[in-house]
C-alpha positions as CSV (number, residue, x, y, z in Angstrom):
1,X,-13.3,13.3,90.9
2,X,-10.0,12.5,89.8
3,X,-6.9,14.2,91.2
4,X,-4.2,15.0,88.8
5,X,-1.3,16.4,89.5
6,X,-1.4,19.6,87.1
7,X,2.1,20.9,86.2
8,X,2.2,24.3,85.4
9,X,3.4,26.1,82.4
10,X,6.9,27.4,83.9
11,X,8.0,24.5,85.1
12,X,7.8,22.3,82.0
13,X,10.9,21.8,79.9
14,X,9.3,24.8,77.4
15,X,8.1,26.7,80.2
16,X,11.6,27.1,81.7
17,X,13.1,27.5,78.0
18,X,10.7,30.7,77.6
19,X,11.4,31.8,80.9
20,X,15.3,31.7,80.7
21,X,15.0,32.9,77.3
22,X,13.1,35.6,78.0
23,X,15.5,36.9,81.2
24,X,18.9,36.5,78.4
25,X,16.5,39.3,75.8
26,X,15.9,41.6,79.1
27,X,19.2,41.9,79.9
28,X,20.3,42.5,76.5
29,X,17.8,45.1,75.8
30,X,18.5,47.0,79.1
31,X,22.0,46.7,78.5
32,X,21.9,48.7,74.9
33,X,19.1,51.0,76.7
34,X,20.3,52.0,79.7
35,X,19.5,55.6,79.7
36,X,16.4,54.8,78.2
37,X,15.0,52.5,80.9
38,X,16.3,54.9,83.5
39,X,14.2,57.1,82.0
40,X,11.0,55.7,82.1
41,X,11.3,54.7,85.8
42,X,9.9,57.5,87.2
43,X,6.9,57.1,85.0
44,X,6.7,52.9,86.0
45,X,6.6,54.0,89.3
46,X,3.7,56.6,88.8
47,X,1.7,53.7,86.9
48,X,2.6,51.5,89.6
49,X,0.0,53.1,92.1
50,X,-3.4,53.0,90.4
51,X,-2.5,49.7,89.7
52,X,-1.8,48.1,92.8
53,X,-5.1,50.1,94.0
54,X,-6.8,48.2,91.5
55,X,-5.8,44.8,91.7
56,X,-5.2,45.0,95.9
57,X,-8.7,46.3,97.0
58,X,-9.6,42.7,95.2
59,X,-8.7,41.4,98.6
60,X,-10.8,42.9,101.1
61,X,-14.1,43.0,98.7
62,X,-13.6,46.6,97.9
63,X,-16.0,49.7,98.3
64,X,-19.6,47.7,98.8
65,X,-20.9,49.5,101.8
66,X,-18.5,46.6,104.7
67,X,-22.2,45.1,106.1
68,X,-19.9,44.1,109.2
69,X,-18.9,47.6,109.8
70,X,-19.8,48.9,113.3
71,X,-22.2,51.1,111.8
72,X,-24.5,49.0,110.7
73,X,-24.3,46.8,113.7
74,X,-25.8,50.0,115.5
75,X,-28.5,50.3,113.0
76,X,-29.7,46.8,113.0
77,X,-29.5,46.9,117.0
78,X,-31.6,50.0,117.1
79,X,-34.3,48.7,115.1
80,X,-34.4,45.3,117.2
81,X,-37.6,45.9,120.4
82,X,-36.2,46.6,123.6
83,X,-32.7,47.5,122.0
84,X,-31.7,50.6,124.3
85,X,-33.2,49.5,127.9
């Protein structure tokens, strides 16, 4: 395989260009919206939590039963012969 150093999007010349670009049209808006974007915080913040739930439990493998959880070690050393003695 070859290795290639692949440069990402934001830090090519463009990349930066639509990044700074977009930070001078936030500002702006905010600016002439204040009231309005203090508005919706509450709301941003409410919408904030299912989403984190959702992309977070990506982490840990989610709800799939854990087959390393200490109950099913139990199980699968009760059903082994001569587990108990």
């Amino acid at each position: 395989m070859h290795e290639h150093s692949a440069i990402r999007w934001w830090r090519s010349r463009g990349g930066v260009a639509l990044v700074a670009f977009g930070f001078i049209v936030a500002f702006y808006v905010l600016r002439e919206h204040y009231a309005l974007a203090l508005g919706v915080l509450p709301y941003l913040l409410l919408l904030a939590c299912p989403l984190m739930h959702l992309f977070m439990h990506q982490g840990h493998g989610g709800h799939n039963g854990g087959t390393g959880s200490q109950a099913g070690s139990v199980v699968q050393d009760a059903q082994q012969p001569g587990a108990g003695l």
